[in-house]
Backbone atoms as SQL, in Angstrom:
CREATE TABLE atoms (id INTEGER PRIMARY KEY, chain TEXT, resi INTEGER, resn TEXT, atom TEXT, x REAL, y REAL, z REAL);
INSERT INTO atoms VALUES
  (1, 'A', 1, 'UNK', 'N', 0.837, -1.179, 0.000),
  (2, 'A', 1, 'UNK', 'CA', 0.000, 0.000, 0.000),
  (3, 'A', 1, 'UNK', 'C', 0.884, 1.245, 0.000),
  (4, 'A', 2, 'UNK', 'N', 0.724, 2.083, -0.756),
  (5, 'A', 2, 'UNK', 'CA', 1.557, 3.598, -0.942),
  (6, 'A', 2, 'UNK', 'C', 0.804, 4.250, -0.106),
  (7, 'A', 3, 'UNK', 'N', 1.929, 5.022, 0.820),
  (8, 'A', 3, 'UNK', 'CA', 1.463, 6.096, 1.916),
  (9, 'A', 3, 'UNK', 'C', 0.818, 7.147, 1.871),
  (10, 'A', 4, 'UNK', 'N', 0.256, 7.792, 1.925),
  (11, 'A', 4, 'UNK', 'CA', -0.604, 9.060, 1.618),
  (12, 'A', 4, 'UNK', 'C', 0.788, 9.952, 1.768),
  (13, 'A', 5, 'UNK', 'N', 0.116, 11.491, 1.608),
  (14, 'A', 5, 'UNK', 'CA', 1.225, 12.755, 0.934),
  (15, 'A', 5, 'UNK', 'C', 1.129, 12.957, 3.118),
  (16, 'A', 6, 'UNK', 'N', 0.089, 13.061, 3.632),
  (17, 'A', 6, 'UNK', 'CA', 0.256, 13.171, 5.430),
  (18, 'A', 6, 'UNK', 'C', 0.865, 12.563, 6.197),
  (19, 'A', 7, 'UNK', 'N', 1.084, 11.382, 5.718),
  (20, 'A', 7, 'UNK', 'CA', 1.541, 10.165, 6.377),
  (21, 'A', 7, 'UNK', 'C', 2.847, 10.779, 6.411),
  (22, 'A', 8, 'UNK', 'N', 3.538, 10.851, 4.827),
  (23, 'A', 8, 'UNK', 'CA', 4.965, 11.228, 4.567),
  (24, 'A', 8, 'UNK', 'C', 5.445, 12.694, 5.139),
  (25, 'A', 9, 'UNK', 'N', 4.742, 13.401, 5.702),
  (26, 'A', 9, 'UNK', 'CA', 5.358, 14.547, 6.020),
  (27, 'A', 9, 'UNK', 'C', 4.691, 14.557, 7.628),
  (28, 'A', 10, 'UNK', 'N', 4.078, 13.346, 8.249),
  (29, 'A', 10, 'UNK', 'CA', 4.410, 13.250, 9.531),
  (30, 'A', 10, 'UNK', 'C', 5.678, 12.452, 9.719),
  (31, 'A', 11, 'UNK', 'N', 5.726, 11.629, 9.391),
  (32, 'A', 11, 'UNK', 'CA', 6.939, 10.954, 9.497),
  (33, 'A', 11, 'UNK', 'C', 8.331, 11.832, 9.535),
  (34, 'A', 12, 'UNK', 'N', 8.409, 12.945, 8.526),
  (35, 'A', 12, 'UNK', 'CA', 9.170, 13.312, 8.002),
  (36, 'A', 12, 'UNK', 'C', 9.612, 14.172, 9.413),
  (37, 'A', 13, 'UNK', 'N', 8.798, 14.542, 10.184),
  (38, 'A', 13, 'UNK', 'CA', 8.687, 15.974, 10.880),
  (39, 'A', 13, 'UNK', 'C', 8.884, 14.928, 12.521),
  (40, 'A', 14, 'UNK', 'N', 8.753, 14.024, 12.790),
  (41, 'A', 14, 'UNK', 'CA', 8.829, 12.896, 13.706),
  (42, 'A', 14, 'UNK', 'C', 10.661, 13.120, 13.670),
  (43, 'A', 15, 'UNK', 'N', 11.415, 12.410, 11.945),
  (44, 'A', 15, 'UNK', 'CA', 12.504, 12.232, 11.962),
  (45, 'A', 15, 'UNK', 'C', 13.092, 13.488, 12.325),
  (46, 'A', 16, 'UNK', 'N', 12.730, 14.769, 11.744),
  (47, 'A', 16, 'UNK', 'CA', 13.233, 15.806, 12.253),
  (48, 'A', 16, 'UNK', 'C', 13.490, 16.127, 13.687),
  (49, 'A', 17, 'UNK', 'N', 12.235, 15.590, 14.259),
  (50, 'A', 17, 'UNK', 'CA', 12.063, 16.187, 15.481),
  (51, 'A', 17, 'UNK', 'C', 12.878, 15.383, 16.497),
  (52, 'A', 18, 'UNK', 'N', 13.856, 14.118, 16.247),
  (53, 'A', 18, 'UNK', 'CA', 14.713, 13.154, 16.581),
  (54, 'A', 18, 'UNK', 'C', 13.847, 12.161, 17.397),
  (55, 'A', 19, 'UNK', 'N', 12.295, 11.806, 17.269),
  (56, 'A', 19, 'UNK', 'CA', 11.734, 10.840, 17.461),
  (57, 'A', 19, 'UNK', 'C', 11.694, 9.455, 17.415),
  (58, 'A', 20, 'UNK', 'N', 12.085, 8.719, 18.658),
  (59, 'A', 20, 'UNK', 'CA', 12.670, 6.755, 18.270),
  (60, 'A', 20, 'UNK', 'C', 11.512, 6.193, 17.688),
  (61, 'A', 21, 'UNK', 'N', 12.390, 4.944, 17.377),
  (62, 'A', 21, 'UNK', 'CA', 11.375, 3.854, 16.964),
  (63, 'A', 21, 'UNK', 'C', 9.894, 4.710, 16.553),
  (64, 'A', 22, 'UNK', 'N', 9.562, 4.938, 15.474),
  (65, 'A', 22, 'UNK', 'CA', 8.903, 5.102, 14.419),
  (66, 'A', 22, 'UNK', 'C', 8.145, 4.047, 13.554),
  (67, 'A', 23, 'UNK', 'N', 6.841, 4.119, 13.664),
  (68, 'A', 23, 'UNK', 'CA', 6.546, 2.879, 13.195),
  (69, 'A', 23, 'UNK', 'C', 5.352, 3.170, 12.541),
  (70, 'A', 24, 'UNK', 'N', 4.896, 3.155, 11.083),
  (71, 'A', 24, 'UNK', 'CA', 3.653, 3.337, 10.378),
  (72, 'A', 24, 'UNK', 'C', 2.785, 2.400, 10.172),
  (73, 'A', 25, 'UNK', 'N', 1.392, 2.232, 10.635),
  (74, 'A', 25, 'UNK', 'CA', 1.257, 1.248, 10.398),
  (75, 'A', 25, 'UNK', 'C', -0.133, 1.356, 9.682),
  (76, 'A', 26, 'UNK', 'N', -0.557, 0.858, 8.294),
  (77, 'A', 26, 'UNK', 'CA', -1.689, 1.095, 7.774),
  (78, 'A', 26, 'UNK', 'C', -2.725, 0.448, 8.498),
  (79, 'A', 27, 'UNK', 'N', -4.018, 0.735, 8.120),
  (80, 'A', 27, 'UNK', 'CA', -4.997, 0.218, 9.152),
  (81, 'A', 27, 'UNK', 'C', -6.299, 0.362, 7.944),
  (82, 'A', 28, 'UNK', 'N', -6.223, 0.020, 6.677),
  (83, 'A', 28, 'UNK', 'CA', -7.241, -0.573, 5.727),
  (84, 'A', 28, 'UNK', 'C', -7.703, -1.981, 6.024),
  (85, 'A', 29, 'UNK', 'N', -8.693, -1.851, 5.897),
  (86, 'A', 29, 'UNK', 'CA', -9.528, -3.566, 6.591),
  (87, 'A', 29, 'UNK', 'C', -9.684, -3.273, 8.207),
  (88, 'A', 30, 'UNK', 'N', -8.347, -2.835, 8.980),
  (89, 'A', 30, 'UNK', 'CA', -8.853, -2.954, 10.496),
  (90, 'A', 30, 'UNK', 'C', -9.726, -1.727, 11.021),
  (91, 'A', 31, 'UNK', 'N', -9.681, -0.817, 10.715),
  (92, 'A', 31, 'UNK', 'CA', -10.432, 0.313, 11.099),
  (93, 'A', 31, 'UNK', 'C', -10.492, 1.348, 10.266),
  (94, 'A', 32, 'UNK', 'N', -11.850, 2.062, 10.058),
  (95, 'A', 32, 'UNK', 'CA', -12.523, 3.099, 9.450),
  (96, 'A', 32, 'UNK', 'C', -11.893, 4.481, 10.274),
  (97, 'A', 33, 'UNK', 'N', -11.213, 4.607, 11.518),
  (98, 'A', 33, 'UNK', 'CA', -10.767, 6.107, 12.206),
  (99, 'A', 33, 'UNK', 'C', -9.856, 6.451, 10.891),
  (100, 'A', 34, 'UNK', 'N', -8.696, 5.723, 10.236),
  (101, 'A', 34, 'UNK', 'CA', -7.772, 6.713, 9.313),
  (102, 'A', 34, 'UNK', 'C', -7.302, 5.586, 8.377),
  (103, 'A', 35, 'UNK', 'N', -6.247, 6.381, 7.643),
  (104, 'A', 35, 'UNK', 'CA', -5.807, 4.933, 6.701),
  (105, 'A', 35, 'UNK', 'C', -4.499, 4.766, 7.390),
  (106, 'A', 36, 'UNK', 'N', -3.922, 5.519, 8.235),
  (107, 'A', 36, 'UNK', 'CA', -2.678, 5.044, 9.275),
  (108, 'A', 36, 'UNK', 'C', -2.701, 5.269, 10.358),
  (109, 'A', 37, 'UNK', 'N', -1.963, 4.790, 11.153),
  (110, 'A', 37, 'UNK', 'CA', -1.617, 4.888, 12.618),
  (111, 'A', 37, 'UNK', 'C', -0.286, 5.055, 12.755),
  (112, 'A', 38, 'UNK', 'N', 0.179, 5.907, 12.993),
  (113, 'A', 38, 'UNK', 'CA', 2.376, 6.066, 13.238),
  (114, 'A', 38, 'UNK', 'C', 2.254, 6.402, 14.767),
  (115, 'A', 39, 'UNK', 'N', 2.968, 5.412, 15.565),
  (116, 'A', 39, 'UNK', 'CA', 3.330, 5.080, 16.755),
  (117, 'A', 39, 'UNK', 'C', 4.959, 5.633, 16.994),
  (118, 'A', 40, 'UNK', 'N', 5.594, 6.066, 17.685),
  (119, 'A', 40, 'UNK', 'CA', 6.788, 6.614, 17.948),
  (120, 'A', 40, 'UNK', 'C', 6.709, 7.267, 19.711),
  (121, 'A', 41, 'UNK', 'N', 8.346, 7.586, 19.865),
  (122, 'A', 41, 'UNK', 'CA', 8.451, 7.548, 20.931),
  (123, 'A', 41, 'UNK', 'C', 9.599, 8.287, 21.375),
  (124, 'A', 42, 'UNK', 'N', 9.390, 9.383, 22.400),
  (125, 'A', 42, 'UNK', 'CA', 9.816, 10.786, 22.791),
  (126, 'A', 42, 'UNK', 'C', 11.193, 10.784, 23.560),
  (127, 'A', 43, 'UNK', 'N', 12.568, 11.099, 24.361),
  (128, 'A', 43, 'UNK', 'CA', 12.878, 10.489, 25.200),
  (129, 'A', 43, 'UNK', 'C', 12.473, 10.959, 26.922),
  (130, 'A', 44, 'UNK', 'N', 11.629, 11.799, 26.483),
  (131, 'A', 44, 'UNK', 'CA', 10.885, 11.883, 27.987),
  (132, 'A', 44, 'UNK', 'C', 9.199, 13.388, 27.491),
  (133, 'A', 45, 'UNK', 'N', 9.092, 13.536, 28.883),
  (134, 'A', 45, 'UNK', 'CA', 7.683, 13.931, 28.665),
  (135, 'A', 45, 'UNK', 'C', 7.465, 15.263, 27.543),
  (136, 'A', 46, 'UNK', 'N', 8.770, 16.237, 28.332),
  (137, 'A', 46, 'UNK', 'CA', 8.963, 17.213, 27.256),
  (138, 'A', 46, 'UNK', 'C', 9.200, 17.365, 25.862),
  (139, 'A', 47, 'UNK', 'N', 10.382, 16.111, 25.915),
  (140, 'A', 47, 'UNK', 'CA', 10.385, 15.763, 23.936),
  (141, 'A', 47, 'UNK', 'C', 8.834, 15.403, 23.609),
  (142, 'A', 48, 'UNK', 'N', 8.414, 14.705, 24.140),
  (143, 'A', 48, 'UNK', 'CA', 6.904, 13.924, 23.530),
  (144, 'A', 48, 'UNK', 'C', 5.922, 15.322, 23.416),
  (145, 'A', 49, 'UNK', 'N', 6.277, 16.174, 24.050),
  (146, 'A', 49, 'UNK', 'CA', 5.287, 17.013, 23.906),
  (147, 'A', 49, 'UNK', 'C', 5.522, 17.934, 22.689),
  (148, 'A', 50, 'UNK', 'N', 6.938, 18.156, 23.116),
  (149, 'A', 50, 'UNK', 'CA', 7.480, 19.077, 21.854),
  (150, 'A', 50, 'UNK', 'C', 7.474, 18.542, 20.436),
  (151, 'A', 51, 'UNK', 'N', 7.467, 17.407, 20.516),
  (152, 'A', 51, 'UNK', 'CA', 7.086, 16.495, 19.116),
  (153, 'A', 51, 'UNK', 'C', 5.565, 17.065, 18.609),
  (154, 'A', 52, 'UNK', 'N', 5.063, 16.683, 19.941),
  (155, 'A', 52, 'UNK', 'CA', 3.573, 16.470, 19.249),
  (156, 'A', 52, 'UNK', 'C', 3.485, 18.180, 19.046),
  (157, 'A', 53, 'UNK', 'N', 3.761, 19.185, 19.478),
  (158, 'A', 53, 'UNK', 'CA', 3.479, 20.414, 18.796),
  (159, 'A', 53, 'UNK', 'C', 4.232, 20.903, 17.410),
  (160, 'A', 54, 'UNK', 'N', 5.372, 20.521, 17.355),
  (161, 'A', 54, 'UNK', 'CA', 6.365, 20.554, 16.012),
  (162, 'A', 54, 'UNK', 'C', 5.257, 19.898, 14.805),
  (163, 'A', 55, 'UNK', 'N', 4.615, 18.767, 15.382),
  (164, 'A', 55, 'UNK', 'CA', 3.819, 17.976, 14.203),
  (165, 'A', 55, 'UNK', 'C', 2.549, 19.011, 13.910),
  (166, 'A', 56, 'UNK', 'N', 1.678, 19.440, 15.189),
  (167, 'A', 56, 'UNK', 'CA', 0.594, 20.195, 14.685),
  (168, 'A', 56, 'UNK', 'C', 0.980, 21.653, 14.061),
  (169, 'A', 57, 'UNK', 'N', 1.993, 21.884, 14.483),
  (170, 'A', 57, 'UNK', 'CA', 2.460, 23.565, 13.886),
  (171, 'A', 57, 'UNK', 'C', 2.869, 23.434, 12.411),
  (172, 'A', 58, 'UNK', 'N', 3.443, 22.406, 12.314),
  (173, 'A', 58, 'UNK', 'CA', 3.995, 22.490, 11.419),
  (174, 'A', 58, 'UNK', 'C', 2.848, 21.884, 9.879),
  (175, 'A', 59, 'UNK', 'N', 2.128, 21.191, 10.245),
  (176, 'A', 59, 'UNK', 'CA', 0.876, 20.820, 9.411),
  (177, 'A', 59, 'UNK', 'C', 0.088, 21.991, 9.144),
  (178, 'A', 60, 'UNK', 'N', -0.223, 22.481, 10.196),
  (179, 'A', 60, 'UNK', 'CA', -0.941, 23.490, 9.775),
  (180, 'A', 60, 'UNK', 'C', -0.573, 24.178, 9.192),
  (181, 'A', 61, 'UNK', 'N', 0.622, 25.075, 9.304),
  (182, 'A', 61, 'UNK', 'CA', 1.313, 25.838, 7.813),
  (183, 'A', 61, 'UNK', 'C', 1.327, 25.086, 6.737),
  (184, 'A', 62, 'UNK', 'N', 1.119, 23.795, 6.922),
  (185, 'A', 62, 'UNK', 'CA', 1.326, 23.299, 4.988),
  (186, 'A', 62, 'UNK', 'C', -0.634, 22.888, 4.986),
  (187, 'A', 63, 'UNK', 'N', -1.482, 23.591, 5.808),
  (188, 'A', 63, 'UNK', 'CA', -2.605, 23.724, 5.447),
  (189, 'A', 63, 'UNK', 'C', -3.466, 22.033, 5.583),
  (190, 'A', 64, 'UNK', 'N', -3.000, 21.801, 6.872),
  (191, 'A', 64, 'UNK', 'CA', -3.279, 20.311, 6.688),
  (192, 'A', 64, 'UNK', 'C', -4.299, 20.773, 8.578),
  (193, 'A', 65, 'UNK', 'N', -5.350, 20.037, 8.346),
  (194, 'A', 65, 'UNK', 'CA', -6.485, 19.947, 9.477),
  (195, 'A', 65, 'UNK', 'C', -5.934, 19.170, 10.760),
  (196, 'A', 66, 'UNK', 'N', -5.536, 19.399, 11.745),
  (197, 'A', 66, 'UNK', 'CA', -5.498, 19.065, 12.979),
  (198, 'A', 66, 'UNK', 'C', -6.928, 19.024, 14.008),
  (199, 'A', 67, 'UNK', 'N', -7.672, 17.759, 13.812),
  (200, 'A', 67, 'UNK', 'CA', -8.873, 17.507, 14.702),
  (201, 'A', 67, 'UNK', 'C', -8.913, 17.453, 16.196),
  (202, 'A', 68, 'UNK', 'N', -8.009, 16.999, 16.549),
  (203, 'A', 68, 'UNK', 'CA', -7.722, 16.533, 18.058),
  (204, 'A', 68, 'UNK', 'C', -6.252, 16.918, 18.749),
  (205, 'A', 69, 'UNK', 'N', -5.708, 17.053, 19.722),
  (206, 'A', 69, 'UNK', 'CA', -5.138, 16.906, 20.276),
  (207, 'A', 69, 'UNK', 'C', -4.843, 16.086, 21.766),
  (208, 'A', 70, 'UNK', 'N', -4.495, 15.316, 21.973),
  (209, 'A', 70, 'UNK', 'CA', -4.774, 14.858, 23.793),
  (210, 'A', 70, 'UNK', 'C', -3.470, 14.495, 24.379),
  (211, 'A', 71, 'UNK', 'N', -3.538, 15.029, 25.506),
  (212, 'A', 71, 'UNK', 'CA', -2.265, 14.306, 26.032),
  (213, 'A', 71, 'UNK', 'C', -1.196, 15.051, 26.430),
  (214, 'A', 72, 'UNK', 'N', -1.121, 16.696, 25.763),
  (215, 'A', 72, 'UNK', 'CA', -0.257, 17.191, 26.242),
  (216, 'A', 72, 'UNK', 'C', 0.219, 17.239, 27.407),
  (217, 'A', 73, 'UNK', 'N', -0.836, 17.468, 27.785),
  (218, 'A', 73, 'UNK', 'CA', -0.433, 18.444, 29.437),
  (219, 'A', 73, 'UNK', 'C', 0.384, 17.366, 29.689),
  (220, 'A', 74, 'UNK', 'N', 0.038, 15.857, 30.466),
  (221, 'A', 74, 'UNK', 'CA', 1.522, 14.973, 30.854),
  (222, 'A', 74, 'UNK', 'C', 2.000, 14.594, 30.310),
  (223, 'A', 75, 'UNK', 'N', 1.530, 14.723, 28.823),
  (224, 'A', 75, 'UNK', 'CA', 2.797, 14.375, 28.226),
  (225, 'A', 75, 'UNK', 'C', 3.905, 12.511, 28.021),
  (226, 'A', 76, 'UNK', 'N', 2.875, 11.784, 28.970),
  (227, 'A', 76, 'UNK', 'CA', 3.414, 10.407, 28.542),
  (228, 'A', 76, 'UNK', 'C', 3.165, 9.330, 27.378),
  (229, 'A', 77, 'UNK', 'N', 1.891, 10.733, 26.856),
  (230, 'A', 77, 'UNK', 'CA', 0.846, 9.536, 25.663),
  (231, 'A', 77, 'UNK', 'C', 0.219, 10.818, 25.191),
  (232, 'A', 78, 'UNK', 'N', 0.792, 11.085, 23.563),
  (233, 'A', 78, 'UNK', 'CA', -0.074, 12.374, 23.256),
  (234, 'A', 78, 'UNK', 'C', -0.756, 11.628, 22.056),
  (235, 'A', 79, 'UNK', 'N', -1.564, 12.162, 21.909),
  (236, 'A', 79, 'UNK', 'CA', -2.433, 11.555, 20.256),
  (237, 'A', 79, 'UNK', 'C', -2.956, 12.836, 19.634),
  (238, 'A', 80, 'UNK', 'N', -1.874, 12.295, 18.750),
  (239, 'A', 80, 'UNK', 'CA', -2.552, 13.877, 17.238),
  (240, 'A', 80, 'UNK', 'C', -3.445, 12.838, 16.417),
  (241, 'A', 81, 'UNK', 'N', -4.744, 13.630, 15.918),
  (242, 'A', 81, 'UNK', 'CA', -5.905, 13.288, 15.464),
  (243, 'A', 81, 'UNK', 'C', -5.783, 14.422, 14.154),
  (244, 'A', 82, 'UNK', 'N', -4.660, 13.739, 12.955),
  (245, 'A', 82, 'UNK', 'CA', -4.781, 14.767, 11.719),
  (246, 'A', 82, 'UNK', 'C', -5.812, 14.206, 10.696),
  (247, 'A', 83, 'UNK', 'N', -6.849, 13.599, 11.331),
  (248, 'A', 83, 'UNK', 'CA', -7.836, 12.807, 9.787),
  (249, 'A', 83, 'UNK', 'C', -7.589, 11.320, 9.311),
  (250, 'A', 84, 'UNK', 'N', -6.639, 11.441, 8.369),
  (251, 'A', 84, 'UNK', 'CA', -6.028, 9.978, 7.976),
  (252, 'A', 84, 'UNK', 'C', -5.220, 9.475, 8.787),
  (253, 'A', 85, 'UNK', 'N', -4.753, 10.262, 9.463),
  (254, 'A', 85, 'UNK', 'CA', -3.411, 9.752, 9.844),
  (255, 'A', 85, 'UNK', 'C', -3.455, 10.327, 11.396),
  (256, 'A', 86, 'UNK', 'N', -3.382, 9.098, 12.086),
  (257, 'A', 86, 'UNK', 'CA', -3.941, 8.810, 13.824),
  (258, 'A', 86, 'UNK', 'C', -2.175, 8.597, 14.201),
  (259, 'A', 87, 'UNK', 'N', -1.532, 10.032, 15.201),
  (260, 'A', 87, 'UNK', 'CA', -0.229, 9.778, 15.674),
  (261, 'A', 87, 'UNK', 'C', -0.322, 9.631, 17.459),
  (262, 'A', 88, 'UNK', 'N', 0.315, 8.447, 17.659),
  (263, 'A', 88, 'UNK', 'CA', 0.527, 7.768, 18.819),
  (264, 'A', 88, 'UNK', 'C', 2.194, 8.651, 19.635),
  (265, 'A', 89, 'UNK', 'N', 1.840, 8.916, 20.615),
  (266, 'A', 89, 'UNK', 'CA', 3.765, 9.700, 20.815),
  (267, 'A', 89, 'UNK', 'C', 3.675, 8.979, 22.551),
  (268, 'A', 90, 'UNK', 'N', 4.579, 8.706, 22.891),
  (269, 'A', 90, 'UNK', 'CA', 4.707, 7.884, 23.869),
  (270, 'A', 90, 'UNK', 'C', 6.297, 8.092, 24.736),
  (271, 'A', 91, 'UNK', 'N', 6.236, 8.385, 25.868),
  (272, 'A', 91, 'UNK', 'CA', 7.577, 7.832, 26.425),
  (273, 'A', 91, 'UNK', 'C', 7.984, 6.493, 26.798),
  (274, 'A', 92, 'UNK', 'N', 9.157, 5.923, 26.437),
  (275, 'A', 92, 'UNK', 'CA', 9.070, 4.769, 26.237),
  (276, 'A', 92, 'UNK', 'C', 8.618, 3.509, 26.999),
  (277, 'A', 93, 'UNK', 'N', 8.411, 3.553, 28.544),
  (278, 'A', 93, 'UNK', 'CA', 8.183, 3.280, 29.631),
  (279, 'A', 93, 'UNK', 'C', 6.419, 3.103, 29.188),
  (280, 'A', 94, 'UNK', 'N', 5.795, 4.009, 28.922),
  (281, 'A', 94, 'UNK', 'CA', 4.463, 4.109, 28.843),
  (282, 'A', 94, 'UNK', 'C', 3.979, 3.391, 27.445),
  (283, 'A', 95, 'UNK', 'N', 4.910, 3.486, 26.724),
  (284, 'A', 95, 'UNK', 'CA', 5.335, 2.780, 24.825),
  (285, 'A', 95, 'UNK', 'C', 4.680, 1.169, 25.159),
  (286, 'A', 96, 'UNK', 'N', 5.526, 0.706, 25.826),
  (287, 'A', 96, 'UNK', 'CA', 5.863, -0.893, 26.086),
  (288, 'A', 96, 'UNK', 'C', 4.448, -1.057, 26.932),
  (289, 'A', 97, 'UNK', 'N', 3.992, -0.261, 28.237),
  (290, 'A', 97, 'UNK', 'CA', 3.280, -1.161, 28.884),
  (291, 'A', 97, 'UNK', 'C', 2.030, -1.220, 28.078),
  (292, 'A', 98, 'UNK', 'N', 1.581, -0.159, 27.102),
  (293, 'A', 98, 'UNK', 'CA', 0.481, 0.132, 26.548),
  (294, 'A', 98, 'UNK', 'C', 0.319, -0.782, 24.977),
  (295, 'A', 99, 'UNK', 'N', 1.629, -1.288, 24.385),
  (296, 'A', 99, 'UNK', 'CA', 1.934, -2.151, 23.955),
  (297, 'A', 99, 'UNK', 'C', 1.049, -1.840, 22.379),
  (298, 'A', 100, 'UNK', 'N', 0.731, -0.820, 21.892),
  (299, 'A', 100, 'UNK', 'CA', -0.103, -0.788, 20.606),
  (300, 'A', 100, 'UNK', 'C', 0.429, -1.233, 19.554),
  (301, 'A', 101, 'UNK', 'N', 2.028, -1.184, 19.486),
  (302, 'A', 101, 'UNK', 'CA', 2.212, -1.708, 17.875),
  (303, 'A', 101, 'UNK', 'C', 2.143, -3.357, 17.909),
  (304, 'A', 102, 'UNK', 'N', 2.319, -3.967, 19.144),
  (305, 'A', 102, 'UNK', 'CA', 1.756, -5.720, 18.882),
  (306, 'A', 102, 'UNK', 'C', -0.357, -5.603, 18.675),
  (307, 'A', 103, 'UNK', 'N', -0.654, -4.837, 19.159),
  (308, 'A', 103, 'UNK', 'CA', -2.006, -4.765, 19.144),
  (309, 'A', 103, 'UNK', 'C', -2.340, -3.975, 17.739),
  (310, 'A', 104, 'UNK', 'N', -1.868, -3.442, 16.756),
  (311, 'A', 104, 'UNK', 'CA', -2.016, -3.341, 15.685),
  (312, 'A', 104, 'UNK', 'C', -1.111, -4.170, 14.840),
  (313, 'A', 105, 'UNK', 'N', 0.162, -4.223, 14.779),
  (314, 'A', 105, 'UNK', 'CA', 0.370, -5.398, 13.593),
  (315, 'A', 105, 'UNK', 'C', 0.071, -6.685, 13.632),
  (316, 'A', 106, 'UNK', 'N', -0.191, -7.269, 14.686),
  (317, 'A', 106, 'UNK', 'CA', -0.531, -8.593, 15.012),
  (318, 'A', 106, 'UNK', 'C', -1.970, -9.271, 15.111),
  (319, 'A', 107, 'UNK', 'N', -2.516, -10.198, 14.777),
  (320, 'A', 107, 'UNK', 'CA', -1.887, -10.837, 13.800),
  (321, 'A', 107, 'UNK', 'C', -1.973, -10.881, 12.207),
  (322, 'A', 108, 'UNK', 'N', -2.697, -9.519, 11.789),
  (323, 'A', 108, 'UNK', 'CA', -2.867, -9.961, 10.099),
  (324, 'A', 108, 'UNK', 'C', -1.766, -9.333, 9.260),
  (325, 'A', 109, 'UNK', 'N', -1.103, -8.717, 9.853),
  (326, 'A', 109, 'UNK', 'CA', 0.473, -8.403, 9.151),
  (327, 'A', 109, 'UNK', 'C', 1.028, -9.055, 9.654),
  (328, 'A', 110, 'UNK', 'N', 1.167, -10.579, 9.950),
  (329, 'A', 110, 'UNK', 'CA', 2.284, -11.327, 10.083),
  (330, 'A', 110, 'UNK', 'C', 2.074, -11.918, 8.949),
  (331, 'A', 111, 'UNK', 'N', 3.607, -12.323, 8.363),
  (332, 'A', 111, 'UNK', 'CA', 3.171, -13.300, 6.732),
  (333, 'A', 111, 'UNK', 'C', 3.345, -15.032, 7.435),
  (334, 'A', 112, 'UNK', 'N', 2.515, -15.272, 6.822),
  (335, 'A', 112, 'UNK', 'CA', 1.686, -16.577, 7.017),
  (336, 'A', 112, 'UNK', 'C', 3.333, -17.394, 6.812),
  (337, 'A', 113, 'UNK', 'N', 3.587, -17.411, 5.243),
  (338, 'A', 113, 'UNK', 'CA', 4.650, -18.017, 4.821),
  (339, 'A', 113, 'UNK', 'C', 6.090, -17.919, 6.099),
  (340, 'A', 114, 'UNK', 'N', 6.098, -16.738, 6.652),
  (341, 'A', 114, 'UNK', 'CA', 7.448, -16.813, 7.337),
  (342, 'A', 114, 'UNK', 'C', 7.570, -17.780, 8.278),
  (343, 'A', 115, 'UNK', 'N', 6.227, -18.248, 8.787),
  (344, 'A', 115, 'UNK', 'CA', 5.653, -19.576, 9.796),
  (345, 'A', 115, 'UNK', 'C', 5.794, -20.713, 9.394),
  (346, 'A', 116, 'UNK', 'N', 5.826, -20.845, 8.111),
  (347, 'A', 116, 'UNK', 'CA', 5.593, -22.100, 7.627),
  (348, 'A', 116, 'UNK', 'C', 7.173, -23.013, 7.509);
């Protein structure tokens, strides 16, 4: 599946923003909220926050809709709500126990064949 033009310039603005483990994950067939989900991870509350505002500031100058925001204030779990594209920001501690990228890639993006 080719990424949408949002997808690529969250990502893009994630790498800028020196955001770990980065992870896109489409979500056609599993859910109607967007056509992605990008999960990543801050190295503490302030990066995560400052991420997640670098991402909405910076969308919005390239004229792109920011629906939601949550999470700032502590800052351990922010979720930008840009439409298609649902961003997860996490410190890593809070990353792991909340565990979403096994709860989204697993199990219908595992290839069958690599099992076999």
């Amino acid at each position: 599946m080719k990424k949408n033009n949002l997808n690529d310039h969250i990502e893009k603005i994630l790498n800028d923003g020196k955001a770990e483990n980065i992870v896109s994950i489409p979500l056609k067939g599993k859910s109607s909220l967007a056509d992605y989900m990008i999960i990543a991870s801050g190295t503490s509350t302030r990066h995560v926050s400052a991420l997640s505002n670098q991402i909405t500031s910076k969308l919005k100058m390239m004229d792109f809709k920011i629906f939601s925001t949550q999470g700032q204030r502590n800052g351990d779990w922010v979720l930008v709500d840009a439409g298609d594209v649902i961003v997860h920001l996490f410190r890593p501690e809070v990353r792991e126990f909340y565990n979403l990228d096994k709860m989204w890639l697993a199990p219908n993006d595992l290839n069958i064949e690599d099992n076999i």
